[in-house]
N, C-alpha and C positions, 0 to 999 in steps of 0.2 A: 287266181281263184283255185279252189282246191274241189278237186272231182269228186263223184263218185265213186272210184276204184283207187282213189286214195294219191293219184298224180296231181301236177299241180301246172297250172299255163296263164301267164303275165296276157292281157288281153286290156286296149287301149281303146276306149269307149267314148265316142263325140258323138251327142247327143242334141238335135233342137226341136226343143218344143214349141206349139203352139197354144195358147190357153186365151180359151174365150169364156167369160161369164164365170171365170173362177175355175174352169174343169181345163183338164189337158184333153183336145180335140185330136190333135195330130202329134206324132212324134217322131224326124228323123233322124235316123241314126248309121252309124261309121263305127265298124270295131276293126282292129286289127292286132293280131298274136306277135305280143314282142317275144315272148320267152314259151317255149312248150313243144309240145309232138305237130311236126308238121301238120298230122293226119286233124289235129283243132282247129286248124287255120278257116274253119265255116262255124265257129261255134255264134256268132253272131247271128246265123239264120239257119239253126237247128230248131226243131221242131220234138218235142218230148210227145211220146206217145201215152 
């Protein structure tokens, strides 16, 4: 993925949804930083303000 400030961080995304009635109810999820600045390795459960 390519940042904001223009770096760039390989991030591995497993994902399981649950879908009831045709909508996604629940969804979890697993990321982990193959390639990028140590300091990414939470971008999975960053929170943008």
């Amino acid at each position: 993925m390519e940042k904001r400030d223009g770096g760039r961080s390989l991030v591995k995304v497993l994902a399981h949804f649950t879908v009831r009635d045709g909508k996604i109810c629940a969804c979890d999820e697993l990321t982990q930083l193959l390639e990028g600045e140590h300091g990414d390795r939470d971008l999975g459960s960053r929170v943008s303000a």
